[in-house]
N, C-alpha and C positions, 0 to 999 in steps of 0.2 A: 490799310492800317491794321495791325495785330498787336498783342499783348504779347510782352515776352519779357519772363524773368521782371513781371509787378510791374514793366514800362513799357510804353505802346513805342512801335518800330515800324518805318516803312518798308518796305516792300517793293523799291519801282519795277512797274511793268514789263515784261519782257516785250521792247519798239519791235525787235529784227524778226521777221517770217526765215526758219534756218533751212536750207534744203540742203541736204548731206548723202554721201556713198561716193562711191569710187563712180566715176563721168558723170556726176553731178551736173558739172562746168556745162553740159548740153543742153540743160534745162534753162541754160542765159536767154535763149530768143526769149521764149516764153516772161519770164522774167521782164524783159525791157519793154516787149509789146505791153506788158499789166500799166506800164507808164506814160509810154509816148502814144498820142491818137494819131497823130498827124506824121504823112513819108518826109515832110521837109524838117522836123524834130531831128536837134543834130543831139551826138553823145560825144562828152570829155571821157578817154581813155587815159589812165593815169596807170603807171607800171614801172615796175622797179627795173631799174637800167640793165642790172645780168639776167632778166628774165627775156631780155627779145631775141634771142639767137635761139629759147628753145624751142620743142617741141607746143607745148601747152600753150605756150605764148599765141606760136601759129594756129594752134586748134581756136582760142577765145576772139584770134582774130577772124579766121575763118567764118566762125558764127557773125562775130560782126556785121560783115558785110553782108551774111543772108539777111538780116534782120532788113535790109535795104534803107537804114537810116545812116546820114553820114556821121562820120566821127573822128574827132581829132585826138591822135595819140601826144601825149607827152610822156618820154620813159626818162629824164632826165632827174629822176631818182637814187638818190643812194642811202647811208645807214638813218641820216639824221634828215628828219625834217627840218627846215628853218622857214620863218618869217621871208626869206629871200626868195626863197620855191616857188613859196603860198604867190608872192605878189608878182613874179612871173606867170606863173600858170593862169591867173586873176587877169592879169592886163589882155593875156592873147585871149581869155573867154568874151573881154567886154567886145572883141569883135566877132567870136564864132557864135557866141551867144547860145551854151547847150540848155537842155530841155531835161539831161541826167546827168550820172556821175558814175562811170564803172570804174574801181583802184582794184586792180592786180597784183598784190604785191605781201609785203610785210606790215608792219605795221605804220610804217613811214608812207606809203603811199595810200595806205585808207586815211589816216591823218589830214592829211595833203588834200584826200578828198572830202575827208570834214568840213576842214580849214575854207578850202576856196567856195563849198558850197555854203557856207556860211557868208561868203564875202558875194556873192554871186546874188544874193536873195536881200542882202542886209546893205550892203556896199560899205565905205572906208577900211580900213587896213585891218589884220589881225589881232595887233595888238590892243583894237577895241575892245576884246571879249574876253582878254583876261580876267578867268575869276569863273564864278560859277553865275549860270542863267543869266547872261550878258545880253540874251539875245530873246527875243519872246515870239517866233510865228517859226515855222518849219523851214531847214533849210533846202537846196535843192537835193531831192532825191539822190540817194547814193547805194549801187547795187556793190556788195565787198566779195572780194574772193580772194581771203589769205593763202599766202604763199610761205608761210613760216606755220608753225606750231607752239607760238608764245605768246603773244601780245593780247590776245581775245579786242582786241579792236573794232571787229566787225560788231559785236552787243555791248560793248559801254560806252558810258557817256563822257569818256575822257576823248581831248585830243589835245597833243604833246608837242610842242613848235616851239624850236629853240628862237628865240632873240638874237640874233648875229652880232646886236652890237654889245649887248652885256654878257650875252654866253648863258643864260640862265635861259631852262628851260619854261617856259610859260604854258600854264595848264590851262582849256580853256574845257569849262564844262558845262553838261547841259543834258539831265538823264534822260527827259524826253525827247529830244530833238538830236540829239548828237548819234546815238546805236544808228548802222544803217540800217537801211528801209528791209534789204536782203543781203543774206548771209549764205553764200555758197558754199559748203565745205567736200572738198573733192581733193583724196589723197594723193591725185595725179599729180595736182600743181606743188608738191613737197620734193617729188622724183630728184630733182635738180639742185637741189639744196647740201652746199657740205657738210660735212659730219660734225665740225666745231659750233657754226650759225646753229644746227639742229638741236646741238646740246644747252646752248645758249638762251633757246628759245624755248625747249622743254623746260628749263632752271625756273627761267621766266613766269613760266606757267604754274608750277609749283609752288615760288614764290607767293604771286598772286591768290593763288589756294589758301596757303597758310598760314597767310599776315590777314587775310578773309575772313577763316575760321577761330583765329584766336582773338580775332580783334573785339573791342569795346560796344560797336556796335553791329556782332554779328546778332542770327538771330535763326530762328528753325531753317528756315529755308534758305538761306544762304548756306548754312551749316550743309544741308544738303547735296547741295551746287559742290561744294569746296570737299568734301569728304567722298564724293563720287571723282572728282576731277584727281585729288590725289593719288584716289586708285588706280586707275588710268594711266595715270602718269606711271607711278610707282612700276608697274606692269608693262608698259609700254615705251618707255623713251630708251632703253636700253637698247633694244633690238631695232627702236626705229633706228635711233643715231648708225646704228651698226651697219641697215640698208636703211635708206630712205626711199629703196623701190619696197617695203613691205609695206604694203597696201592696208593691210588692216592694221599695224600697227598705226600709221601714219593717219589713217582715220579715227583712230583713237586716243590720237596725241591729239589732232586739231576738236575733237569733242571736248575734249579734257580742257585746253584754252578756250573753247567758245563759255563750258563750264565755271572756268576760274572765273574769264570775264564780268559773266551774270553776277557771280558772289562779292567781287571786290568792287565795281559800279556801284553796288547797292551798301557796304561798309567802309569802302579805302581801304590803303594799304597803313604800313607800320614802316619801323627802324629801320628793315633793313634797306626800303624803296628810298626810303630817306636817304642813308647811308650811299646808296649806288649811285640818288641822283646826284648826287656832289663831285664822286668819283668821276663817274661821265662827265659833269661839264667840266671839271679842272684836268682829267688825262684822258679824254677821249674814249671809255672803255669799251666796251659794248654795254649796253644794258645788262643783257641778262647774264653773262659771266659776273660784272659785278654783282648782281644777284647772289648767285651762284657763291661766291668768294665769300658772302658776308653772310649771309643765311645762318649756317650753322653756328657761328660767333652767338648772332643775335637769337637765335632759336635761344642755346642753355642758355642765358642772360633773361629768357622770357620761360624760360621752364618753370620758376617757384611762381609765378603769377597763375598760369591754368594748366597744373599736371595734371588733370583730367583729362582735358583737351591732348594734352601733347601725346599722353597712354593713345587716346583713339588715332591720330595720327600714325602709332607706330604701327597698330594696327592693321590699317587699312595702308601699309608700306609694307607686309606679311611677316613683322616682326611677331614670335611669340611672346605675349605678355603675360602666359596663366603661373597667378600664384604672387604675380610682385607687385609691390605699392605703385601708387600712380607717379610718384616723384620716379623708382626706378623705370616703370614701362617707359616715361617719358623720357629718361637720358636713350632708352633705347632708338625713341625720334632721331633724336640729334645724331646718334649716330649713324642711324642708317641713311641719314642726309649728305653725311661727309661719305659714305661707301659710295655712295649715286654719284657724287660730285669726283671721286678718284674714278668709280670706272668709266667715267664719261671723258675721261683725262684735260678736267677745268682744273686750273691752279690755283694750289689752296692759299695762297700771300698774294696780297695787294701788291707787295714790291714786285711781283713776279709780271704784274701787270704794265708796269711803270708809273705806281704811284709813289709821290713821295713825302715822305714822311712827314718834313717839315709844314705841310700844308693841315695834315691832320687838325690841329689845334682850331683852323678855321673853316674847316671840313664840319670838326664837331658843334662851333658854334650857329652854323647856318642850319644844320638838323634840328639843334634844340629849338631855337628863330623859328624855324617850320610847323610846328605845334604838332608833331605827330603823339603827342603823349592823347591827344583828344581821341587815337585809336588804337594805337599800341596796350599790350594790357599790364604792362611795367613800367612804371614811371621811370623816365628816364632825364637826367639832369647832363648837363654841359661836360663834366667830369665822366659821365657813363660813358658817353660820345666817344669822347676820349678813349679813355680805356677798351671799347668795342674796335673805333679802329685800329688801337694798337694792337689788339689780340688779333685780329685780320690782315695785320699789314705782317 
């Protein structure tokens, strides 16, 4: 607990031990031995389905097997987690019965591996834990090793499982228990990644930065978190997306999301996550492009609430602010949000995505419904909604 700005704020603990550099991933033996005493301790291998034909895929399996504990792969993975996966992956453990959890992948298979080790420790289905702290004793240990550079999944205490029958995504959280146990970060495992997911996922992360640092209840040390990862980003996603064999870019793109992670765990996001989630469940979008797409909308619309805040943003995005009001430094944010989003070549209309229009109306009602004004720092009413997705569509 700290004081901040006359009101006392938490702080949650950083759960995840992070081990980070380029061949990281080889420090996994070590890793699983911290866990398993016993050679007959079997391991659930959870991996995003375009990752088994590569390289790193066969390095992480490789290790595996030295480890000499068996392990059962599931790579039947793709963008979206669902409730459908989770009770799949769940049914074939109640007979392998693991002792861990290694997810390989995005942010949909550390989820996945949230999700099941939650059901694995707790039993009944996922959709028991909707909500926050559903669950009260630790779940089964979970070793992460993102393969994107957006989601910061491996240290918060979110995990994201859509409902297959309603289509709505179901948050299940839990800041203690949810971060995994370990967080690998090794720029190898980005190699393989195309250049649009890349850009999607740095948006992502910036996002999460942003709607972090401006939010309601950020505070010194989040602040921190979020104004180091923007840099990063700012600096880094350009030339990653350009190679994603640049090693040290790509190392400093997955800091940057482990970074955001830490900040927005501990405040939540705003509008624009709002805005995306809706987009996602009614057109399918990617996350972080809808990210991406609304951002800048929702930034100026939040610029008279903290131009302080937005001035530091442009900042630490190597915008020059000397001499101009914080209202002007701050338009300079926004703009240099939409420059990042054209060279990344993300589309700047919703239509462009295949959202349609007609849906807006109920798009916006389900954001206000969602109470993000409790972290956004602009009050935003049904009509703002509105008006937000229309300037984005």
């Amino acid at each position: 607990m700290m004081m901040f700005g006359g009101k006392s704020a938490c702080v949650g603990p950083a759960q995840t031990q992070v081990q980070l550099g380029v061949g990281s991933h080889k420090n996994l033996k070590g890793a699983v031995e911290n866990f398993l005493t016993s050679p007959d301790q079997r391991i659930l291998f959870l991996c995003d389905r375009a990752l088994v034909s590569t390289d790193f895929f066969k390095s992480v399996e490789g290790i595996l097997k030295d480890t000499g504990h068996p392990f059962d792969l599931f790579s039947e993975i793709d963008a979206e987690p669902t409730d459908a996966i989770v009770g799949k992956v769940h049914e074939q453990c109640k007979k392998n019965k693991p002792s861990l959890i290694l997810a390989v992948g995005g942010g949909s298979s550390i989820d996945i591996g949230k999700a099941v080790g939650i059901l694995i420790v707790h039993g009944g289905v996922i959709h028991d834990y909707e909500g926050p702290n559903r669950y009260k004793s630790p779940r089964l240990p979970l070793i992460a090793i993102p393969t994107t550079a957006g989601t910061g999944s491996e240290v918060t205490g979110s995990c994201i499982i859509t409902n297959t029958r309603t289509e709505v995504k179901m948050s299940i959280t839990h800041s203690l228990y949810n971060p995994a146990n370990v967080a690998i970060l090794d720029p190898l495992a980005l190699v393989t990644l195309p250049a649009m997911p890349a850009a999607g996922a740095g948006m992502d992360a910036f996002t999460h930065a942003m709607e972090s640092y401006i939010n309601l209840n950020a505070n010194y040390v989040t602040d921190a978190y979020d104004l180091e990862a923007m840099a990063l980003i700012s600096k880094s996603l350009r030339p990653f997306v350009a190679n994603r064999a640049n090693l040290d870019a790509g190392l400093k793109m997955l800091c940057a999301s482990c970074l955001a992670g830490l900040g927005f765990t501990n405040t939540g996001v705003g509008n624009v996550h709002g805005m995306s989630r809706f987009v996602g469940t009614f057109f399918h979008v990617a996350h972080g492009i809808a990210n991406a797409v609304c951002l800048p909308v929702v930034a100026e619309f939040n610029l008279l609430a903290s131009p302080e805040k937005f001035a530091r943003v442009a900042a630490v995005m190597g915008e020059n602010i000397a001499g101009l009001t914080a209202i002007e430094a701050g338009r300079k944010a926004v703009d240099a949000i939409r420059r990042l989003n054209a060279d990344l070549g993300i589309p700047s209309r919703l239509r462009d995505l295949g959202v349609k229009e007609s849906r807006i109306p109920e798009m916006a009602d389900l954001c206000f419904k969602a109470n993000y004004n409790t972290r956004n720092p602009r009050y935003t009413t049904v009509n703002d909604f509105v008006s937000l997705y229309q300037q984005a569509f």
